[in-house]
N, CA, C and O atoms as CSV, one atom per row, in Angstrom:
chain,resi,resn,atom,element,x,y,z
A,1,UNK,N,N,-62.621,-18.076,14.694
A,1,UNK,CA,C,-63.956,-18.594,14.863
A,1,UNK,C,C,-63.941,-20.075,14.489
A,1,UNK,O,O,-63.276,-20.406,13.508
A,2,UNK,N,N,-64.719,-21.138,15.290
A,2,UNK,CA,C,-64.703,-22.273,15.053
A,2,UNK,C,C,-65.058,-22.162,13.676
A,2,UNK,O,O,-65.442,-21.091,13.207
A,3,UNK,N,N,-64.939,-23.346,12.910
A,3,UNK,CA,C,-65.163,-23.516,11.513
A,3,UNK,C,C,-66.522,-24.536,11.292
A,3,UNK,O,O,-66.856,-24.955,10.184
A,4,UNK,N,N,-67.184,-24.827,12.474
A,4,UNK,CA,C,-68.358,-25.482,12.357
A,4,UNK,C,C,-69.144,-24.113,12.439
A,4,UNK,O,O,-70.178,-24.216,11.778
A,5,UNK,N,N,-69.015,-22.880,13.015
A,5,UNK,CA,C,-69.786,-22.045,13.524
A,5,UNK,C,C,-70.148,-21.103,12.177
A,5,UNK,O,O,-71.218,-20.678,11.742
A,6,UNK,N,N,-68.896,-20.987,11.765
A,6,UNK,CA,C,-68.861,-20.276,10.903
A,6,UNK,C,C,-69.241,-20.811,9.133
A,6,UNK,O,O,-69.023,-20.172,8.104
A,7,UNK,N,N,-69.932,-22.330,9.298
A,7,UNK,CA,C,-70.017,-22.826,8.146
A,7,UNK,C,C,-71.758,-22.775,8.763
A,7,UNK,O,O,-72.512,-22.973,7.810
A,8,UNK,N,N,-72.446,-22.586,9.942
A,8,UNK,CA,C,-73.961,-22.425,9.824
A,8,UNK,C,C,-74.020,-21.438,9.658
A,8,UNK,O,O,-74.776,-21.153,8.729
A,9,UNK,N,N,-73.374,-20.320,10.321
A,9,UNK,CA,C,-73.611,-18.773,9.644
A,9,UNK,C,C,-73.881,-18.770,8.159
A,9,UNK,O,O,-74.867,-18.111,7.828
A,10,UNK,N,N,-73.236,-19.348,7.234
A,10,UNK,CA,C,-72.939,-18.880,6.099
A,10,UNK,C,C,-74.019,-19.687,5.448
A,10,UNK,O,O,-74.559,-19.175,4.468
A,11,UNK,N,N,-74.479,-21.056,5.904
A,11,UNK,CA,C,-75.582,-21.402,5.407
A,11,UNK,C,C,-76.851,-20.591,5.764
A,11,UNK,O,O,-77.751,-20.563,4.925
A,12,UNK,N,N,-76.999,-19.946,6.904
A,12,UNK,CA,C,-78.109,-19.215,7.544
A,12,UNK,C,C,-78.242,-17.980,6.291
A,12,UNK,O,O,-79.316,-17.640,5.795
A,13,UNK,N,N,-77.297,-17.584,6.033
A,13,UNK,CA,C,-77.069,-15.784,5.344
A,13,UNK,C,C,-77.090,-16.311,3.776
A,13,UNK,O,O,-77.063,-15.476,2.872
A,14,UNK,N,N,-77.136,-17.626,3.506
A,14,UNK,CA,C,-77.019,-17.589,2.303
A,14,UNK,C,C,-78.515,-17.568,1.384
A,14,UNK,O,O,-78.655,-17.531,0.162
A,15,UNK,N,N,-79.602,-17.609,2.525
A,15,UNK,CA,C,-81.190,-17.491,1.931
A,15,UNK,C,C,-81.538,-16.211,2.433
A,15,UNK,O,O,-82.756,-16.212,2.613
A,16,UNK,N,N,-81.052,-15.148,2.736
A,16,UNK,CA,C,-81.235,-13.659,3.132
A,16,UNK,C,C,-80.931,-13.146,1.579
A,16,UNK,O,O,-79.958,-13.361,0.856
A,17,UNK,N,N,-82.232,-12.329,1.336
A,17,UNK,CA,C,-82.329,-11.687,0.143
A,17,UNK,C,C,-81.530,-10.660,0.450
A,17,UNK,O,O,-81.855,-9.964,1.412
A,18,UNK,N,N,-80.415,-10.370,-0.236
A,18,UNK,CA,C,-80.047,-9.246,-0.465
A,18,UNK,C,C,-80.299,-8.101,-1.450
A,18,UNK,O,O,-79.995,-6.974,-1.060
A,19,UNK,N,N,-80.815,-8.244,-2.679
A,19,UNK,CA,C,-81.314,-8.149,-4.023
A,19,UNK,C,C,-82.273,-6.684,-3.469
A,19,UNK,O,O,-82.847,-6.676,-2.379
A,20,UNK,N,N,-82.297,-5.744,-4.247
A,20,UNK,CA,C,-83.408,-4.951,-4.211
A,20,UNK,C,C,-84.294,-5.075,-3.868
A,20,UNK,O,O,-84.998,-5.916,-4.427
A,21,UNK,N,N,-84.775,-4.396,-2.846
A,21,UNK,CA,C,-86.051,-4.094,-2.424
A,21,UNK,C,C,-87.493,-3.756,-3.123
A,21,UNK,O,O,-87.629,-2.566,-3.409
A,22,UNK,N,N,-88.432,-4.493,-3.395
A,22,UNK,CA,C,-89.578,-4.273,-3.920
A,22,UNK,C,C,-90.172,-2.543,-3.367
A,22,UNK,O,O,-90.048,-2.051,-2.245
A,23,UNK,N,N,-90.786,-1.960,-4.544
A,23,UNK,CA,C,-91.714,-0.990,-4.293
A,23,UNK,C,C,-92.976,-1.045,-3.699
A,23,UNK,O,O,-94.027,-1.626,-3.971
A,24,UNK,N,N,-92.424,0.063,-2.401
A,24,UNK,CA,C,-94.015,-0.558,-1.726
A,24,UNK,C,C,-94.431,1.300,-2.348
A,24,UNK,O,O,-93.872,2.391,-2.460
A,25,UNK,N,N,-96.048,0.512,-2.650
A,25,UNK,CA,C,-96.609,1.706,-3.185
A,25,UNK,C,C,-97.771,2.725,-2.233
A,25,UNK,O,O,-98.717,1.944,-2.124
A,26,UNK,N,N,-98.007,3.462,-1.821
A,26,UNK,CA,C,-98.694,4.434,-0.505
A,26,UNK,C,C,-99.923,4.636,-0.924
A,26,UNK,O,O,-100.682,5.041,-0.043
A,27,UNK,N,N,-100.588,4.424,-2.449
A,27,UNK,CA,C,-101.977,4.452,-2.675
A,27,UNK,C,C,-102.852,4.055,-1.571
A,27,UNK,O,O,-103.663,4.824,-1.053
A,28,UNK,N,N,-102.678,2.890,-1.237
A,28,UNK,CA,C,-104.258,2.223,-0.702
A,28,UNK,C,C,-104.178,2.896,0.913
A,28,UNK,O,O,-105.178,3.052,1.613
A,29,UNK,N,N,-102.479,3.329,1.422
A,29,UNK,CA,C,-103.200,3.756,2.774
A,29,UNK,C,C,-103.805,5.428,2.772
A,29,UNK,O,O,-104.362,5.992,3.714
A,30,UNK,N,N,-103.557,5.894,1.655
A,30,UNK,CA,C,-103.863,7.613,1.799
A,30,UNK,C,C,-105.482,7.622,1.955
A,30,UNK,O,O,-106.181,6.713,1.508
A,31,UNK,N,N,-105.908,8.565,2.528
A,31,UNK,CA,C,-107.067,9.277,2.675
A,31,UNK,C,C,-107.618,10.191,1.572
A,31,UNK,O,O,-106.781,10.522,0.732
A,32,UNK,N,N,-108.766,10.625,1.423
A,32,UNK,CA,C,-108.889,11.824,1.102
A,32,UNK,C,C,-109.995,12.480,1.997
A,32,UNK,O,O,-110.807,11.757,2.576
A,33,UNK,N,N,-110.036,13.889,2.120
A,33,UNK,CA,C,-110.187,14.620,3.055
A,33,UNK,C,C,-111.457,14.347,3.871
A,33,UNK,O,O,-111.511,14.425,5.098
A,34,UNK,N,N,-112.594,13.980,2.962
A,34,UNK,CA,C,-113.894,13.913,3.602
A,34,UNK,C,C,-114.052,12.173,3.852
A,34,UNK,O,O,-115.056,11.715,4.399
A,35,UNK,N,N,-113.057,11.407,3.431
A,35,UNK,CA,C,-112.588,10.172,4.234
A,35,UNK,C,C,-112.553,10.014,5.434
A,35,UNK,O,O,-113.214,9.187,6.062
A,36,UNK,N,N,-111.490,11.083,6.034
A,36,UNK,CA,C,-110.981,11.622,6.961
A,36,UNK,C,C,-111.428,12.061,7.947
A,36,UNK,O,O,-111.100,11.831,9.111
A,37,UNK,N,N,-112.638,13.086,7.321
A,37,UNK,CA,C,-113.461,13.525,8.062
A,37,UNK,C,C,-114.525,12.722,8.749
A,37,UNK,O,O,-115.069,12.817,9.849
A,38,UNK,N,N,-114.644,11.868,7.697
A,38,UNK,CA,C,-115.318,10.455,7.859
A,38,UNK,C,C,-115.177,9.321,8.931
A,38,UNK,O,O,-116.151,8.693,9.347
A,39,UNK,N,N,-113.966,9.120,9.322
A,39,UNK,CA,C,-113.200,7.885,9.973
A,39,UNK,C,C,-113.636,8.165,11.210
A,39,UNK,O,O,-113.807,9.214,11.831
A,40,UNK,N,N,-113.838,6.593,11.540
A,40,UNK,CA,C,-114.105,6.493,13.322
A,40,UNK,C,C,-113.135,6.849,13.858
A,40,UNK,O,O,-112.533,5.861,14.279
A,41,UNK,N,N,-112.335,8.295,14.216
A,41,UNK,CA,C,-111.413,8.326,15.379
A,41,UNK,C,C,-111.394,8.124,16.058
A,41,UNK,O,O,-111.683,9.278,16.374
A,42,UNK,N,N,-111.254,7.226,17.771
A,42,UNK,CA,C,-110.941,7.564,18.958
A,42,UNK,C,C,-110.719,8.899,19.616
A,42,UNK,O,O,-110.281,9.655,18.749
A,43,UNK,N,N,-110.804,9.368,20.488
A,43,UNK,CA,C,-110.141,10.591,20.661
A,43,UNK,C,C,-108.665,10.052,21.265
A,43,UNK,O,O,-108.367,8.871,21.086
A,44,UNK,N,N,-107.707,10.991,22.019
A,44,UNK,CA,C,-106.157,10.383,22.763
A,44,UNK,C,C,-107.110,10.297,24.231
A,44,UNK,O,O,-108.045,10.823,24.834
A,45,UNK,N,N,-106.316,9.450,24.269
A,45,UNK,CA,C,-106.297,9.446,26.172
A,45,UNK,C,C,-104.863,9.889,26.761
A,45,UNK,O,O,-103.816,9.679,26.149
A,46,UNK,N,N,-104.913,10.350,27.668
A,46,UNK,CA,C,-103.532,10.746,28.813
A,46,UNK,C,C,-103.781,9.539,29.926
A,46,UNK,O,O,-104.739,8.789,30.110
A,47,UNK,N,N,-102.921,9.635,30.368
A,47,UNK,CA,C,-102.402,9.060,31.352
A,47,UNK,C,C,-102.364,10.129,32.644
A,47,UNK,O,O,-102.931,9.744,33.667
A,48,UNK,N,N,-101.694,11.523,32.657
A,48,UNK,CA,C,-101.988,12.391,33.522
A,48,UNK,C,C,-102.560,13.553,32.859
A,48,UNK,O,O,-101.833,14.010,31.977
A,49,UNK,N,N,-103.584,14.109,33.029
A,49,UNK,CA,C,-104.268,15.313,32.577
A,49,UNK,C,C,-104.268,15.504,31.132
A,49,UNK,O,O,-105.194,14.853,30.650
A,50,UNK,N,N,-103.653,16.088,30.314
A,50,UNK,CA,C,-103.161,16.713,29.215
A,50,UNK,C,C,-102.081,16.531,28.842
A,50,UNK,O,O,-101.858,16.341,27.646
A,51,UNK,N,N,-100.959,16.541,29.915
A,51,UNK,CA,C,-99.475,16.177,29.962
A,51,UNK,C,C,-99.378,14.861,28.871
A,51,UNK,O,O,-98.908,15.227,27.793
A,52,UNK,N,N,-99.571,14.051,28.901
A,52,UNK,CA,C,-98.820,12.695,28.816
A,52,UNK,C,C,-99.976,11.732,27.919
A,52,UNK,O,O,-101.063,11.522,28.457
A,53,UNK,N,N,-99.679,11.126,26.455
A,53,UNK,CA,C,-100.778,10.582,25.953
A,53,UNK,C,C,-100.647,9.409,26.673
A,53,UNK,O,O,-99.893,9.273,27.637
A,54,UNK,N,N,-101.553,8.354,26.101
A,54,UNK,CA,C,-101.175,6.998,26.706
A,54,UNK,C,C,-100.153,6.195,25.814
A,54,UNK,O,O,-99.437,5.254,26.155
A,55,UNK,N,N,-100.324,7.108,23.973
A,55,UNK,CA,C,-99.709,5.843,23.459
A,55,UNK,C,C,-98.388,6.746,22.499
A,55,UNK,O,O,-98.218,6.839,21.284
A,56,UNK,N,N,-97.820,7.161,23.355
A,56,UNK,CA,C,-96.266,7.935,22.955
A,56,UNK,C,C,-95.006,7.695,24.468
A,56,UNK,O,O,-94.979,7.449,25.674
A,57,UNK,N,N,-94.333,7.917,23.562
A,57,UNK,CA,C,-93.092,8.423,24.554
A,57,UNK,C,C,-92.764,9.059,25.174
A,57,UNK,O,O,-92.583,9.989,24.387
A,58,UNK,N,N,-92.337,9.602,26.538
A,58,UNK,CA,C,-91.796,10.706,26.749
A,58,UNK,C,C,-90.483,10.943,27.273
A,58,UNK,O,O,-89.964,10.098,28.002
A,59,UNK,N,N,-89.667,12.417,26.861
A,59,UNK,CA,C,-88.472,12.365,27.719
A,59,UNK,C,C,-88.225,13.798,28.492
A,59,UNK,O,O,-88.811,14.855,28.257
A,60,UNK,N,N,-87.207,13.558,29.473
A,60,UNK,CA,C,-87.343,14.851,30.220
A,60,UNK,C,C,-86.030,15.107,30.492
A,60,UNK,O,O,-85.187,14.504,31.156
A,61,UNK,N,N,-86.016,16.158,29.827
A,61,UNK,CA,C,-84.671,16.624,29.911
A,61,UNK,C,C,-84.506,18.063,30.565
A,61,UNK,O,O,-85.414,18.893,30.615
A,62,UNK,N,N,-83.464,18.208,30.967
A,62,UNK,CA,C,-83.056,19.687,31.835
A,62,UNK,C,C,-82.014,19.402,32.569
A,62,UNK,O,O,-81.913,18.325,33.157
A,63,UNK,N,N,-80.956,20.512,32.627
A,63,UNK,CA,C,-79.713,20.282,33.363
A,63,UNK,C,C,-79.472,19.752,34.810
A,63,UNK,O,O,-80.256,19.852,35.754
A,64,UNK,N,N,-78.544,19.312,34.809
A,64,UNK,CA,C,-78.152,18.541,35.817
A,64,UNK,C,C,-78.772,18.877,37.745
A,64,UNK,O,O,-78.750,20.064,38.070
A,65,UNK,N,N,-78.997,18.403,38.252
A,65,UNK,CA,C,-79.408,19.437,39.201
A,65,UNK,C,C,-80.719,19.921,39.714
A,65,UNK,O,O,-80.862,20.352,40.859
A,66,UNK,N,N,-81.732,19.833,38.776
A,66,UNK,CA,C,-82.835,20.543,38.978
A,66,UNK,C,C,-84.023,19.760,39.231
A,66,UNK,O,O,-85.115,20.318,39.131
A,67,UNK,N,N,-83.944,18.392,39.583
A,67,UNK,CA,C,-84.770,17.753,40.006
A,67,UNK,C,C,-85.979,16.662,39.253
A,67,UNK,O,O,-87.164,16.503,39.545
A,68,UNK,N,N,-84.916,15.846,37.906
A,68,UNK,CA,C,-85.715,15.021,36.845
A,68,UNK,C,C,-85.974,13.971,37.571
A,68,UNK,O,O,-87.136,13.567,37.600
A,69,UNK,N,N,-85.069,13.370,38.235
A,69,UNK,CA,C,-85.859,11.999,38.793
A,69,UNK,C,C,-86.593,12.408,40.120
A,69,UNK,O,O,-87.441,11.517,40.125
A,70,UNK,N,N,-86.870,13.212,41.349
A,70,UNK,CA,C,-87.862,13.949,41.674
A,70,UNK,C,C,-89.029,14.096,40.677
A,70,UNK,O,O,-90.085,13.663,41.138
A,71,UNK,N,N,-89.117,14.654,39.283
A,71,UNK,CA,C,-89.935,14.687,38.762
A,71,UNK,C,C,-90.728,13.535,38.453
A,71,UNK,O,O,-91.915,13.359,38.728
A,72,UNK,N,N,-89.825,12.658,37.761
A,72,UNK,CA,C,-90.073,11.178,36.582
A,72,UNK,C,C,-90.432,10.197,37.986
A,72,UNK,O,O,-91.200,9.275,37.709
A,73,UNK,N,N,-90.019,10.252,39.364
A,73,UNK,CA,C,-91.162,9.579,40.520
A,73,UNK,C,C,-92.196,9.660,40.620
A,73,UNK,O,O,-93.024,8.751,40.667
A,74,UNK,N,N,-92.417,11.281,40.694
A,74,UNK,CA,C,-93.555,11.788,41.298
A,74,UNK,C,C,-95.125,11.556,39.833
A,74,UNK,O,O,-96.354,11.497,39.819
A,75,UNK,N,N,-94.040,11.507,38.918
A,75,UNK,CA,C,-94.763,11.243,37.498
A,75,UNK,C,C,-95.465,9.792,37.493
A,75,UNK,O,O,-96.657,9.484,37.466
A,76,UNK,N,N,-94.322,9.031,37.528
A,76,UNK,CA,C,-94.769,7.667,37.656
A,76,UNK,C,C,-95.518,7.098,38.954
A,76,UNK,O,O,-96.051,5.989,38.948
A,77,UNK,N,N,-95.515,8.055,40.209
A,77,UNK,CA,C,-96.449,7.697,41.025
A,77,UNK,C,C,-97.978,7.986,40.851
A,77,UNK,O,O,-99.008,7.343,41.052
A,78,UNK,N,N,-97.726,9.015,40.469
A,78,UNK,CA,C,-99.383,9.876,39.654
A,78,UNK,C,C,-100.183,8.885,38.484
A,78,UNK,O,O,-101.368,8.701,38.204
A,79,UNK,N,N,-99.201,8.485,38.091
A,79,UNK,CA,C,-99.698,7.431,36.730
A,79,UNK,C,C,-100.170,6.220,37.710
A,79,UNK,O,O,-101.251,5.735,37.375
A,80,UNK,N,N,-99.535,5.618,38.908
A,80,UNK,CA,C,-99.900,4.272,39.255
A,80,UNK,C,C,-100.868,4.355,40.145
A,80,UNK,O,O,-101.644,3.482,40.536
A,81,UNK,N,N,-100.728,5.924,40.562
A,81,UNK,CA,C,-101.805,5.737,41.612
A,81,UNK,C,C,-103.478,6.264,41.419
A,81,UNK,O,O,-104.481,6.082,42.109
A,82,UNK,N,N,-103.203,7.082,39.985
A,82,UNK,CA,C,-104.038,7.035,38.931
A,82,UNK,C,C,-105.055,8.928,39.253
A,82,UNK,O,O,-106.188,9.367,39.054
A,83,UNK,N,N,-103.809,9.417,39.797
A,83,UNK,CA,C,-104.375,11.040,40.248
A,83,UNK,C,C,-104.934,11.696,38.771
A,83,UNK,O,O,-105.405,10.994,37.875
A,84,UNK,N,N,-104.857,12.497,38.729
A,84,UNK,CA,C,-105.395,13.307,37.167
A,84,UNK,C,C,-104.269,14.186,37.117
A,84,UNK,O,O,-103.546,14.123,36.123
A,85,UNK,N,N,-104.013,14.970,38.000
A,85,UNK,CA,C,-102.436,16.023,37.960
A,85,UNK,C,C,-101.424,15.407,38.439
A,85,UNK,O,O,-100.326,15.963,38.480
């Protein structure tokens, strides 16, 4: 490695805390129940019917063969073209 390259690295890494990690403490985000009950929820939205929220991931798995990207098209066409099923 050049020796200019490797002398900014080492200035870069040399203000990176390595040192223990501070305690983060979970008090202030907990709830209690009638809090809870309390809170403005949103409800979820989907994207298609029930299937699919708007604000998660999804994956689709099944053996080789049986028609996932057929599916994950017909999925993503439904989503753009904005069907309900």
């Amino acid at each position: 490695m050049d020796n200019k390259v490797e002398q900014s690295i080492k200035s870069l890494m040399a203000g990176a805390n390595n040192g223990p990690q501070a305690i983060r403490h979970l008090e202030p985000y907990l709830m209690s129940a009638s809090d809870l009950i309390k809170a403005d929820i949103p409800p979820k939205e989907f994207l298609v019917s029930t299937f699919m929220p708007t604000a998660s991931f999804g994956m689709v798995f099944a053996p080789r063969g049986l028609g996932k990207s057929w599916f994950a098209m017909g999925l993503a066409r439904a989503i753009a073209v904005g069907h309900d099923t």
